[in-house]
C-alpha positions in Angstrom: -4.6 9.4 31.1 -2.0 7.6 29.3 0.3 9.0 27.0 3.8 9.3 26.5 6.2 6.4 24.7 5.8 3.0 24.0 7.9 0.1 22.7 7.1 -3.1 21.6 9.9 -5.6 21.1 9.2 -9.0 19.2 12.6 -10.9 19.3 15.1 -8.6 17.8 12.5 -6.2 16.0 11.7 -2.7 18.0 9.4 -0.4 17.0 8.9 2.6 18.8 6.1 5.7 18.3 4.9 8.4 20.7 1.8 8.4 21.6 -0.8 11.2 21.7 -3.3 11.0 25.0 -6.0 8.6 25.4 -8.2 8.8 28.6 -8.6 4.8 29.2 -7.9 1.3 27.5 -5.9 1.3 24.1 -3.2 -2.0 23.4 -0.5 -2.6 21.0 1.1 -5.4 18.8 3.7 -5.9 17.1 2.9 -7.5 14.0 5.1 -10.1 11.4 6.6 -7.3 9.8 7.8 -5.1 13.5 5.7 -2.4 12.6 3.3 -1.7 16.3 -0.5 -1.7 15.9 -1.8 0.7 18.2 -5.8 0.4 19.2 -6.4 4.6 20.9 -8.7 2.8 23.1 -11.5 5.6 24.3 -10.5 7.1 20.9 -12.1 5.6 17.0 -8.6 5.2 16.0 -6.1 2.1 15.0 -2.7 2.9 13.9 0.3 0.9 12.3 3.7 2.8 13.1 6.6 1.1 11.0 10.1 0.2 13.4 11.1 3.7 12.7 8.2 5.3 14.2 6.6 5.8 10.4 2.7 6.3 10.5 1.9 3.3 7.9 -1.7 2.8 7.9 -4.7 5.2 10.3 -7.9 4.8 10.2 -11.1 6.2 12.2 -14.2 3.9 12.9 -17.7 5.2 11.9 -19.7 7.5 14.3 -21.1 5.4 17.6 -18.9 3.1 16.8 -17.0 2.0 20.2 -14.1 -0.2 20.4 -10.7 -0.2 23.0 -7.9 -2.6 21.3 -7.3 -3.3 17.7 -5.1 -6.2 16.3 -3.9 -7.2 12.8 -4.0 -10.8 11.8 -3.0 -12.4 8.9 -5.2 -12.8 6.2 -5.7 -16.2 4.1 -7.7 -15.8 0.8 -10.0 -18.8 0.4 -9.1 -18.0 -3.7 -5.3 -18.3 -3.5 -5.1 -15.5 -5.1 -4.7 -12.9 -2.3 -7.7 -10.6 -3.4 -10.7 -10.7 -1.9 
């Protein structure tokens, strides 16, 4: 079981968010911005926590859906426009 409090540091960026309990695997990344991606491994979560400890962004994947890290990457729109 992990659980507890994590920090990520990207140069002078820190972001730092507790953690609920996750039985095995999970990651985190700091993304351009310093918020921390969080992937709940065993769990169908992915979390963004701003430097602050904020929630930003949560989201759940679909029943049977099994996954252990999560990352965020920057997004190019192949209009120039930014929407998809």
């Amino acid at each position: 079981m992990a659980s507890g409090q994590s920090a990520a540091e990207n140069g002078a960026t820190r972001c730092r968010a507790t953690f609920t309990r996750i039985a095995s695997q999970g990651n985190a990344q700091t993304n351009l911005l310093g918020n921390l991606v969080v992937g709940w491994g065993a769990l169908p979560y992915f979390s963004e926590f701003n430097p602050a400890g904020g929630l930003v962004f949560n989201a759940q994947f679909p029943t049977g859906v099994n996954t252990y890290r999560a990352y965020q990457l920057p997004f190019l729109s192949l209009s120039g426009s930014g929407q998809l």
